[in-house]
Each structure stands twice: as C-alpha cells, then as structure tokens.
C-alpha positions as CSV (number, residue, x, y, z in Angstrom):
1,X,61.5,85.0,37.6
2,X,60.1,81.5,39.8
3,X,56.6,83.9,40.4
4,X,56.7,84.3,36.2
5,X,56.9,81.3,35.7
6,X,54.7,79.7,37.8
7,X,51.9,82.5,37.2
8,X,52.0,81.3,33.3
9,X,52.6,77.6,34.8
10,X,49.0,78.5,36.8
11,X,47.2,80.1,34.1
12,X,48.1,77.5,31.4
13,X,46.8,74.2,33.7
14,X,43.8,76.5,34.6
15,X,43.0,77.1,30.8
16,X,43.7,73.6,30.0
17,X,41.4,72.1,32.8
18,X,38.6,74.7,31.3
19,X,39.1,73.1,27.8
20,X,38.4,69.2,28.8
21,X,35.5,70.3,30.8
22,X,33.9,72.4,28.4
23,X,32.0,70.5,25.5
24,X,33.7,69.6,22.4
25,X,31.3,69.8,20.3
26,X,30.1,73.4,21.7
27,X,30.5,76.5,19.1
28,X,31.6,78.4,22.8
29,X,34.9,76.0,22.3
30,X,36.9,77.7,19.8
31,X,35.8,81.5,21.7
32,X,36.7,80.0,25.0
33,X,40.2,78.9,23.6
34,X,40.8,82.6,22.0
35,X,40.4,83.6,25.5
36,X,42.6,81.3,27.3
37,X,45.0,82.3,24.4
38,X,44.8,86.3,25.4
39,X,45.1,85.1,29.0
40,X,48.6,83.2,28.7
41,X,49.8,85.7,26.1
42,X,48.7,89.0,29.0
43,X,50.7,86.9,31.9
44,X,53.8,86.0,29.5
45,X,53.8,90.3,28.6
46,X,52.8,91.8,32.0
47,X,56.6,91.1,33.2
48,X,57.8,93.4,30.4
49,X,55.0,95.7,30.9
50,X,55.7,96.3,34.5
51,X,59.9,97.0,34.0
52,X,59.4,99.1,31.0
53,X,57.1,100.9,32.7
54,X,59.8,101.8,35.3
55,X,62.3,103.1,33.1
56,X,60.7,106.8,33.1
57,X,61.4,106.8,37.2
58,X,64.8,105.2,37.1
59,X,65.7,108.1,34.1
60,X,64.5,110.6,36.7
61,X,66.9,109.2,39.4
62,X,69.8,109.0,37.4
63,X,69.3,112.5,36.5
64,X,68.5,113.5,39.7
65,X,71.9,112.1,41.0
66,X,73.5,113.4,38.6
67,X,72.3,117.1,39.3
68,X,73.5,116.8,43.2
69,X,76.4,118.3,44.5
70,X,79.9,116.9,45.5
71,X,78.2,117.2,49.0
72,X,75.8,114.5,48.0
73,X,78.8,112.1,46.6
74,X,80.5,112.6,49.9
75,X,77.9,111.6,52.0
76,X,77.3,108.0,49.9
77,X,81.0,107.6,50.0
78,X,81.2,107.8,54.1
79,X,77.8,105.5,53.7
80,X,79.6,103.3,51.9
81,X,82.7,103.7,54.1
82,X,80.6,103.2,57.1
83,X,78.8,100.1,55.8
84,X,82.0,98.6,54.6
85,X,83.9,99.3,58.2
86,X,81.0,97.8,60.1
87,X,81.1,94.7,57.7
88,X,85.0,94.6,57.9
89,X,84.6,94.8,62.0
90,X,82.4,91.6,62.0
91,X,84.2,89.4,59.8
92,X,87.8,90.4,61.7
93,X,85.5,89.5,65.0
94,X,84.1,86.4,63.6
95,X,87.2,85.2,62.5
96,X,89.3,85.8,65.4
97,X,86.5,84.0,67.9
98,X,86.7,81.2,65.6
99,X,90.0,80.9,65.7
100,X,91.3,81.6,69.4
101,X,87.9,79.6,70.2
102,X,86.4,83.1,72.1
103,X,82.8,83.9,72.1
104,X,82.1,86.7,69.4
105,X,80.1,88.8,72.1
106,X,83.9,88.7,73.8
107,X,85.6,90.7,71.2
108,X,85.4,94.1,70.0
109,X,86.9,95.6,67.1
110,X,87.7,99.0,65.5
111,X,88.8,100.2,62.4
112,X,90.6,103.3,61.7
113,X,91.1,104.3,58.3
114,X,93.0,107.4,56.8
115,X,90.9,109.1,54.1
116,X,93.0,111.1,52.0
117,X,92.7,111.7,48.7
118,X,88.6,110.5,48.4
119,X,90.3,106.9,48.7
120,X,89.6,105.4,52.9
121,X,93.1,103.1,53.7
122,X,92.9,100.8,56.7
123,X,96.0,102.0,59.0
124,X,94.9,100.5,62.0
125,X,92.8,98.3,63.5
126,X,92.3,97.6,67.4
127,X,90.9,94.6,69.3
128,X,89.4,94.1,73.1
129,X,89.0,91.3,74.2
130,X,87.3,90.7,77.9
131,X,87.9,87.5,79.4
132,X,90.3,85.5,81.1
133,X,92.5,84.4,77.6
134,X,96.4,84.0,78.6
135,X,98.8,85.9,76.1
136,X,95.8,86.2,73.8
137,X,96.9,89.4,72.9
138,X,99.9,88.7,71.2
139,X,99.1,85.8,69.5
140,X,95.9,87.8,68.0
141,X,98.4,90.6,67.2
142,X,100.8,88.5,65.3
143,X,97.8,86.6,63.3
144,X,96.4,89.8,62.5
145,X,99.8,91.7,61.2
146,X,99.8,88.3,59.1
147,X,97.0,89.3,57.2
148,X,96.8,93.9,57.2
149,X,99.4,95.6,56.9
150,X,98.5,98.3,59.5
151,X,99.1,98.9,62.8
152,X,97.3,96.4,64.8
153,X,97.0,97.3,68.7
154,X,95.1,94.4,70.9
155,X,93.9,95.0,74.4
156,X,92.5,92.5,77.4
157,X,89.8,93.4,79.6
C-alpha cells in the first residue's frame, strides 16, 4: 500500500515539475498535461490490474486443494501441528529462562500431544534443564502445572 502510494506520490511531483518547466504559453502544454493525466490515472489502476489478474491462479489453487485427498489434509494438519509444537516449545522455554533467570540455550523442552479424533491435545510436556540450578525442578514443575493441565515431568542435567 506505502509503495502505492508513494509511486502515485512520485509520478504526480514528477508531472507537476514537468508542467512549470514547460512553457505556458506552448500549444505542447495542454498535450503534455493529457499525458501526465494518463500517467497518474495508469499508476492509481496498475494495483487493481495486478490482483485481479491473480484471481484466475488463486481459483486454480482452491480447486486444486479441494480435489486432494484426506492424505493431503493430514499432512497440513501435522504441518500445522508441527509448526504450532515448535512455536509452543519456545515460548514455554523463553518463559521459564525469564523467569528462573536461566539462559534459554539451558533449557529444553518437549511436547507430547495425544491426537485423537483429528483434534492434537497437549498431555504432557517435559523440561531439561543442564546446569547447576538448586530445586529448580520442582519449582519449574509447580509453575508449569499452574498454567497446563497435563502432565508436566522436569529433569536436571
């Protein structure tokens, strides 16, 4: 939208900066200003031109998705599963260095879920940490059970 607008921004100063230079008295003037007219008018359109001019692919891919088997479906679900778990991971890792002032390299962090029924529940989640962190492990166990309710196992390294 910004490169939209500053491409019409652009042409309009351009066109503008043409006008005072050229004569204005010259019988060129009022071509020169048709000109500069089509000019703003193309960059405003071209926008418009480009997405509409998409719509025949983006048909095709719907379509195409929507002709795949429950085989396709299955693998963007555990896609979206994994991506989701690894995201999870971080955030649970981030958030327990911040808080039990570890270094996030320190900390690991696994998620097991229980697919059933095309729907992934989180029923466990299981924490190392390496380092030399007194009773670290239950107090990251009890902040954890705090906030999942799954089984939460923490280990020291």
């Amino acid at each position: 939208m910004t490169e939209w607008f500053q491409s019409i921004t652009v042409v309009a100063v351009s066109s503008g900066i043409m006008l005072l230079l050229c004569n204005q008295k010259s019988k060129t003037k009022k071509y020169l200003e048709y000109l500069i007219g089509i000019c703003v008018l193309c960059s405003m359109i071209l926008p418009v031109y480009r997405a509409v001019g998409k719509i025949p692919k983006l048909l095709d891919s719907i379509s195409v998705n929507a002709n795949m088997s429950g085989a396709y479906q299955t693998d963007s679900e555990d896609l979206l599963i994994g991506i989701l778990t690894d995201e999870i991971e971080s955030s649970v890792k981030k958030d327990i260095a911040r808080r039990f002032q570890v270094e996030v390299n320190r900390v690991q962090c696994n998620i097991e879920y229980n697919k059933a029924d095309k729907e992934a529940v989180l029923c466990g989640l299981i924490i190392t940490v390496s380092g030399d962190y007194p009773k670290i492990e239950s107090d990251i166990a009890k902040y954890l059970k705090s906030l999942y309710d799954c089984d939460i196992t923490v280990f020291k390294e």
